[in-house]
C-alpha positions in Angstrom: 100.6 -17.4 106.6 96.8 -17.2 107.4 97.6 -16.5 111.2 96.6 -12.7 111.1 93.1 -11.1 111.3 90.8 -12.2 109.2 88.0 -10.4 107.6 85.5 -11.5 104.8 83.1 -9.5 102.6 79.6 -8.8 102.4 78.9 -11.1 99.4 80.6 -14.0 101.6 78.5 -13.1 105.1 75.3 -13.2 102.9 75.6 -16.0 100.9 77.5 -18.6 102.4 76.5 -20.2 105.8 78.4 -19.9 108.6 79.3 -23.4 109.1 80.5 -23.2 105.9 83.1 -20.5 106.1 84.5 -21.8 109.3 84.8 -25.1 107.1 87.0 -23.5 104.6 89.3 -21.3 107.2 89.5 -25.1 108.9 90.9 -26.2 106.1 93.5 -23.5 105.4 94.7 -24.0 109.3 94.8 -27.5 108.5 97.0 -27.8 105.4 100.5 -28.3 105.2 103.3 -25.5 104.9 104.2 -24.3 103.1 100.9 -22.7 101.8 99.8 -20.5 98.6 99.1 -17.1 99.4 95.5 -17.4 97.3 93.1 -20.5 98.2 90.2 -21.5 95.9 87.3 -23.4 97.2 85.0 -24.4 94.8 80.8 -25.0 96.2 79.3 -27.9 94.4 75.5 -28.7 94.9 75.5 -33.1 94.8 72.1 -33.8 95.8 72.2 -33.8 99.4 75.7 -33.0 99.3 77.9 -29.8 99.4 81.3 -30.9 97.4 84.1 -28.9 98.5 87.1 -28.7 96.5 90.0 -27.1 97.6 93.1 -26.3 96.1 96.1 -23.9 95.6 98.6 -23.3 93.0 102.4 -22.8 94.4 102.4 -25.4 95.7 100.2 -27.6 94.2 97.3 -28.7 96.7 94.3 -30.2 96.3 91.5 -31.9 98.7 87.4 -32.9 98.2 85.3 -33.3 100.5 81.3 -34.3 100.7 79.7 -33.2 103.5 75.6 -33.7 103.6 73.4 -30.8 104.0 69.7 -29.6 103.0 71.0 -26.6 101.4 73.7 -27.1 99.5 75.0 -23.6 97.5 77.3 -23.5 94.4 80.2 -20.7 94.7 83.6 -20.1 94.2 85.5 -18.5 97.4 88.7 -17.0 97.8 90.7 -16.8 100.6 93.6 -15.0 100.3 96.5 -13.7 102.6 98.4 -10.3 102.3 100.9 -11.4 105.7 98.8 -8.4 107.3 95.2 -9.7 107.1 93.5 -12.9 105.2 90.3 -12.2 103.4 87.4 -14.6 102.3 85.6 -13.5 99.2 83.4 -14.6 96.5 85.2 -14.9 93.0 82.5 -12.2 91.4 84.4 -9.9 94.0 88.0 -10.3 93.3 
């Protein structure tokens, strides 16, 4: 899973920085198998902070993480994998 092309949507390109989506495909590559088809990633504005958290249904999975920025953005991405292609979306776009 998640080792196909991968595309995101407008809504994605032009609201979440770049370091931040190669963040989140990061930490799909890094997560143990077997993996959820649909990942959630939920952007948290902490001060000087963007909060992370990441986590997946079937099976269970869930990580945090803090890392500091000026900008930090509040969102909620999906990225989601159809075996063909993996996608990164907003929620509002589902």
């Amino acid at each position: 899973m998640f080792n196909n092309q991968r595309y995101l949507t407008k809504g994605v390109q032009s609201e979440i920085p770049l370091e931040l989506q190669l963040f989140m495909w990061e930490c799909v590559n890094r997560m143990p198998e077997p993996k959820d088809y649909f990942q959630v990633f939920r952007l948290e504005s902490l001060d000087d902070f963007q909060k992370i958290i990441h986590f997946s249904e079937h099976p269970e999975y869930h990580r945090e993480y803090l890392i500091p920025t000026d900008k930090p953005i509040t969102a909620k991405v999906y990225i989601i994998d159809s075996d063909t292609y993996s996608t990164m979306l907003l929620a509002e776009e589902y």
